[in-house]
C-alpha positions in Angstrom: 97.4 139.3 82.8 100.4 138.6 81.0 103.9 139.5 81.9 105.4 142.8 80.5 108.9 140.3 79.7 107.5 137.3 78.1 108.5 133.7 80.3 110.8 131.1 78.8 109.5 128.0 77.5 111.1 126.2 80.2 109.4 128.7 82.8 106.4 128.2 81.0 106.4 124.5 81.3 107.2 124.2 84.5 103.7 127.1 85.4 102.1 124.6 83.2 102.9 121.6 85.4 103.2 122.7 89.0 101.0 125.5 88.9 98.2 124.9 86.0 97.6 120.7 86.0 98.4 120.9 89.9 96.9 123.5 92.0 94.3 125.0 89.4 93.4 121.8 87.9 94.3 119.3 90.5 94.6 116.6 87.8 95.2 113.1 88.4 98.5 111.4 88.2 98.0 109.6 84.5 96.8 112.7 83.2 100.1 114.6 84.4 102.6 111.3 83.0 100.5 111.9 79.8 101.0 115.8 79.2 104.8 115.2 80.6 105.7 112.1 78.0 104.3 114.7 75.1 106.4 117.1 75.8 109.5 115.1 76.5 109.1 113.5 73.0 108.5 117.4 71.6 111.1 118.9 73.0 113.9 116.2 72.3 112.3 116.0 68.4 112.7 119.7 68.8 116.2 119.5 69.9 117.9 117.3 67.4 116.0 119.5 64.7 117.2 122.6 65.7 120.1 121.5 66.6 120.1 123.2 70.3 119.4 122.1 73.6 115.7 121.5 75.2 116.6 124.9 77.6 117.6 126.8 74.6 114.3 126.5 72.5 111.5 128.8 72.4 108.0 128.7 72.1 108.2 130.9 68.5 109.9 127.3 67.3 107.2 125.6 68.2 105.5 126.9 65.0 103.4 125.0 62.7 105.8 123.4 60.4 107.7 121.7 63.4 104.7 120.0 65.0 103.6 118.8 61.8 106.8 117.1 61.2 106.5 115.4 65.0 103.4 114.5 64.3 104.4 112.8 61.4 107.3 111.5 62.7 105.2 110.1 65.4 103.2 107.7 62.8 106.1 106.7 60.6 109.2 106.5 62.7 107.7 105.8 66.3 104.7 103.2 64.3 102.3 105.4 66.3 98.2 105.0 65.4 96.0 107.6 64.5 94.7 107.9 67.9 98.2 108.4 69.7 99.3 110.8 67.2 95.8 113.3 68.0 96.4 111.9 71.6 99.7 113.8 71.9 98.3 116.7 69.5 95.3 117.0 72.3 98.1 117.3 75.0 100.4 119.9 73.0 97.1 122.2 72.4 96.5 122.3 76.3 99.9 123.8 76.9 99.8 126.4 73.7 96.8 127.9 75.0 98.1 128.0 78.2 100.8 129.4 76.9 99.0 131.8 75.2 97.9 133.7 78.0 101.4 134.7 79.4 103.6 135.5 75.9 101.1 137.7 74.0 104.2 137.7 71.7 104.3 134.4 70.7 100.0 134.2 69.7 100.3 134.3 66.1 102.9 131.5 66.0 100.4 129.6 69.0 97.1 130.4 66.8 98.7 128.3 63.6 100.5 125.8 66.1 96.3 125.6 67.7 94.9 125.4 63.8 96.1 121.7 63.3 93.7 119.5 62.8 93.1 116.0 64.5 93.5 113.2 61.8 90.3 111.1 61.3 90.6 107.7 61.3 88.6 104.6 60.6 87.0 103.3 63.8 87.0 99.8 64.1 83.8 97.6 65.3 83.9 97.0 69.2 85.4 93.2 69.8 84.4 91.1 72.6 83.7 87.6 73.9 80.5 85.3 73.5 79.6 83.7 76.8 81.3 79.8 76.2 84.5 81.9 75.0 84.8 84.1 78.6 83.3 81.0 80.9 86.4 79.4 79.3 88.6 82.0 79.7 87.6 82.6 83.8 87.8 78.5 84.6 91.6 78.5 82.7 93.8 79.5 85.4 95.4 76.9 87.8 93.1 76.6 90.3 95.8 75.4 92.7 98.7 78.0 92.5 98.8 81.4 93.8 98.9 83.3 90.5 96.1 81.2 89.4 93.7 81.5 92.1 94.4 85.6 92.2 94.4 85.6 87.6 90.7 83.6 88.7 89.4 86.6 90.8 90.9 89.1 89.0 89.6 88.4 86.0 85.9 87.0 87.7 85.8 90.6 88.7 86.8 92.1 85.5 83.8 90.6 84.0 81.6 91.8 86.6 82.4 94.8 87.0 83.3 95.9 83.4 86.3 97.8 84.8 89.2 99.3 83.1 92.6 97.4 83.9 94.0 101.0 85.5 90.9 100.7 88.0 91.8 97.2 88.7 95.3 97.3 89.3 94.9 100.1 92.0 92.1 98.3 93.9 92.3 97.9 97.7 90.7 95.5 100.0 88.6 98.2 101.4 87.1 98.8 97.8 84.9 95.8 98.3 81.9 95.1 100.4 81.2 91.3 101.3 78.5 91.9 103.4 75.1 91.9 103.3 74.7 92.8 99.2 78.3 92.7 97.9 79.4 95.4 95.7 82.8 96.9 94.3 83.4 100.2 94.8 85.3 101.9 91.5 87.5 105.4 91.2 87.5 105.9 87.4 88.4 108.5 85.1 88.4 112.1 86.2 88.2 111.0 89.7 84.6 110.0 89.4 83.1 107.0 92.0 80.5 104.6 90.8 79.5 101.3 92.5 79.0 97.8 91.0 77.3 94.9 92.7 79.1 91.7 92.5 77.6 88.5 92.0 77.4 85.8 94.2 79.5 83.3 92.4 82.3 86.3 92.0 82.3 87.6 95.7 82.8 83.8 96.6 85.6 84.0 94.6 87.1 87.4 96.3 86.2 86.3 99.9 88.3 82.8 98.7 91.5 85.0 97.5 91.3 87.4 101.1 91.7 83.9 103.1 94.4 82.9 100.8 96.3 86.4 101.2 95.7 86.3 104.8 92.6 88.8 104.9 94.6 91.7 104.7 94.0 95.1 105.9 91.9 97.5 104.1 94.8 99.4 102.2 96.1 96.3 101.2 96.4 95.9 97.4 93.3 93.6 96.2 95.2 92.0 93.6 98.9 92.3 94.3 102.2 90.8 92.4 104.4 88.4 93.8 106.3 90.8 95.8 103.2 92.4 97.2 103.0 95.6 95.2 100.7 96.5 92.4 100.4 94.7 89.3 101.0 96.5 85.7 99.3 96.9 82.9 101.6 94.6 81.2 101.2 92.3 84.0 97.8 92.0 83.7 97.7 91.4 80.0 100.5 88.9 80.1 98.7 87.0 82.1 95.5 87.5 80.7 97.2 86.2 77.3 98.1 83.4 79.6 94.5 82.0 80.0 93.7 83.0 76.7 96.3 80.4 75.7 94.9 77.8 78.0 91.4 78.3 77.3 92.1 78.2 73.7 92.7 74.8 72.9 88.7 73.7 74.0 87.9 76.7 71.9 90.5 77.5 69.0 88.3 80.6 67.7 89.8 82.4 71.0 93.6 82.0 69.3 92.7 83.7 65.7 92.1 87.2 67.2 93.8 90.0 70.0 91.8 89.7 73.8 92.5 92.6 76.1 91.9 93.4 79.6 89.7 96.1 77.3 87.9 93.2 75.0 86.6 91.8 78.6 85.2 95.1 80.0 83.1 95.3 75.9 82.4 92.0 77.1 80.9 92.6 80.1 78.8 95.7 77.8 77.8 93.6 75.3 76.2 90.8 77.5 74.5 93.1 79.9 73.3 95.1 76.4 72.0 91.6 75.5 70.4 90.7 78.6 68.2 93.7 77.9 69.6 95.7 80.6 68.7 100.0 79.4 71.6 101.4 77.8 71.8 104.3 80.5 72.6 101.6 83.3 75.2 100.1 81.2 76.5 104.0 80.7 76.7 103.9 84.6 78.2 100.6 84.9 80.9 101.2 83.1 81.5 104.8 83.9 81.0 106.5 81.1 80.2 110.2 81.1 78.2 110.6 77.8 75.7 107.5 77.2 76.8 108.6 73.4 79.5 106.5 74.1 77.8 103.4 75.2 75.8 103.2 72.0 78.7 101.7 70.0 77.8 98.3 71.9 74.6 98.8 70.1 76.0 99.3 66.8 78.5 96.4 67.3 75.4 93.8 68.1 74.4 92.1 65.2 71.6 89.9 66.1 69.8 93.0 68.0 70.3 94.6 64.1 68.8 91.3 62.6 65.8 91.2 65.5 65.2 95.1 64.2 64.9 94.0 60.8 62.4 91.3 61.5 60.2 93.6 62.7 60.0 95.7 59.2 58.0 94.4 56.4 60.2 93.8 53.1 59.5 96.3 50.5 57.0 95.5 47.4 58.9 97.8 45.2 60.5 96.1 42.2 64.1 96.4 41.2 65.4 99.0 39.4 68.5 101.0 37.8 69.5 104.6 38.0 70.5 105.7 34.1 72.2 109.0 33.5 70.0 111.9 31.8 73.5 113.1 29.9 77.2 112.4 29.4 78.1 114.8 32.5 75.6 112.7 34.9 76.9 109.7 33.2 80.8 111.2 33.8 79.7 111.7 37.6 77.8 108.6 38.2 81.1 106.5 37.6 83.2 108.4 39.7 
């Protein structure tokens, strides 16, 4: 029910935080940093344009016109992409309607604010690695320094497991089984488990790293930073960009375009696609909730496109052109 005196906005984000993402919706961690970073770059856009502190606005100024203009602001003075900018739109239409349910005063000025659209976009074809490109890319590290014996594992299990760097970096020793049929155990998005088998030549590799970082305990960080901690995104890709390097000069083709800790999981997606494994275990592989989403691997595999087309038999019918009946078809065809 909402309140007969309508909460602040500062009231209102602070419900939304500690009350809403964490005891009602018990979110995780990155989701909270994501909502938090939004409104931070909101509010202080907000600020300056108002000319009045982040305390002092309300949620009426939140109105239409103003989040257009920090959406836009987003693209062309921040360089944000399309997807960022509907990212932090996504994030900014969680709290209105939140809001709306406690300042019953405010819902006109919420229901415009909600009425922005998300921008489309092109979407770009999926990228990822044939299998002489990522065989070069998991023998490149030093095989007899530290780094380059963990970047070897890392990255062995990367492949394997088709991970996502966030689900790399946090795990632990006790994440993965050895014994008997070895298998990595993953905590993805939304909290949801799934478990990968590891192959042979890869759980070699992991039961080679544990000796080398003295077979720590179970909450012991699987793939830790010099100083023992976790390693960061940026981490990660730095020194994936490392072996990139490395690798590249057997095979230049690896220099002329971006690899991410990302390409390597569409790797792994692509190959087990190719390999003829169902598109529903890749979905579960990787973790992904809809199989809708696995399907771009299809669309991104051209030779499973060409094999299709062999199968059809080329049409008989002779060429032909379309001519306009009239000056108004003719008008309408060269548009």
């Amino acid at each position: 029910m909402a309140e007969l005196t309508p909460p602040t906005l500062p009231t209102l984000v602070q419900r939304f935080f500690l009350d809403h993402l964490g005891e009602q919706r018990a979110v995780s961690a990155q989701t909270v940093a994501a909502y938090r970073d939004t409104l931070r770059l909101l509010l202080n856009y907000a600020a300056a344009a108002l000319r009045r502190t982040p305390s002092a606005i309300t949620l009426p100024d939140l109105d239409a016109p103003l989040l257009l203009a920090f959406l836009d602001h987003l693209e062309k003075d921040r360089g944000n992409s399309v997807r960022s900018r509907n990212a932090r739109l996504a994030a900014i239409r969680t709290f209105l309607k939140y809001a709306s349910h406690h300042d019953l005063a405010s819902l006109a000025t919420i229901e415009r604010a909600l009425a922005i659209p998300l921008k489309r976009f092109d979407r770009s074809m999926v990228g990822f690695l044939s299998r002489p490109e990522i065989s070069a890319i998991l023998e490149a590290p030093d095989r007899l320094s530290w780094a380059g014996q963990r970047d070897r594992a890392l990255f062995s299990m990367m492949y394997n497991t088709g991970a996502r760097v966030s689900e790399m970096i946090g795990m632990r020793c006790r994440d993965v089984v050895l014994e008997g049929q070895p298998a990595a155990h993953l905590r993805g998005k939304g909290r949801k488990e799934r478990s990968v088998p590891l192959w042979r030549p890869t759980a070699a590799l992991i039961r080679s790293w544990r000796r080398q970082i003295g077979d720590p305990s179970g909450d012991s960080i699987l793939f830790p930073n010099r100083s023992g901690g976790r390693m960061t995104r940026s981490n990660v890709t730095q020194r994936l960009n490392l072996a990139v390097a490395t690798a590249g000069r057997k095979n230049p083709g690896l220099l002329d375009r971006p690899v991410t800790p990302h390409t390597v999981r569409h790797t792994t997606a692509m190959h087990l696609l190719q390999s003829g494994v169902d598109i529903t275990v890749i979905a579960l592989w990787l973790g992904h909730e809809d199989t809708a989403t696995t399907h771009m691997y299809v669309e991104a595999d051209l030779a499973m496109k060409e094999q299709a087309l062999m199968k059809l038999q080329p049409s008989a019918a002779a060429p032909g052109r379309f001519r306009a009946s009239d000056n108004l078809m003719s008008f309408l065809q060269s548009l």
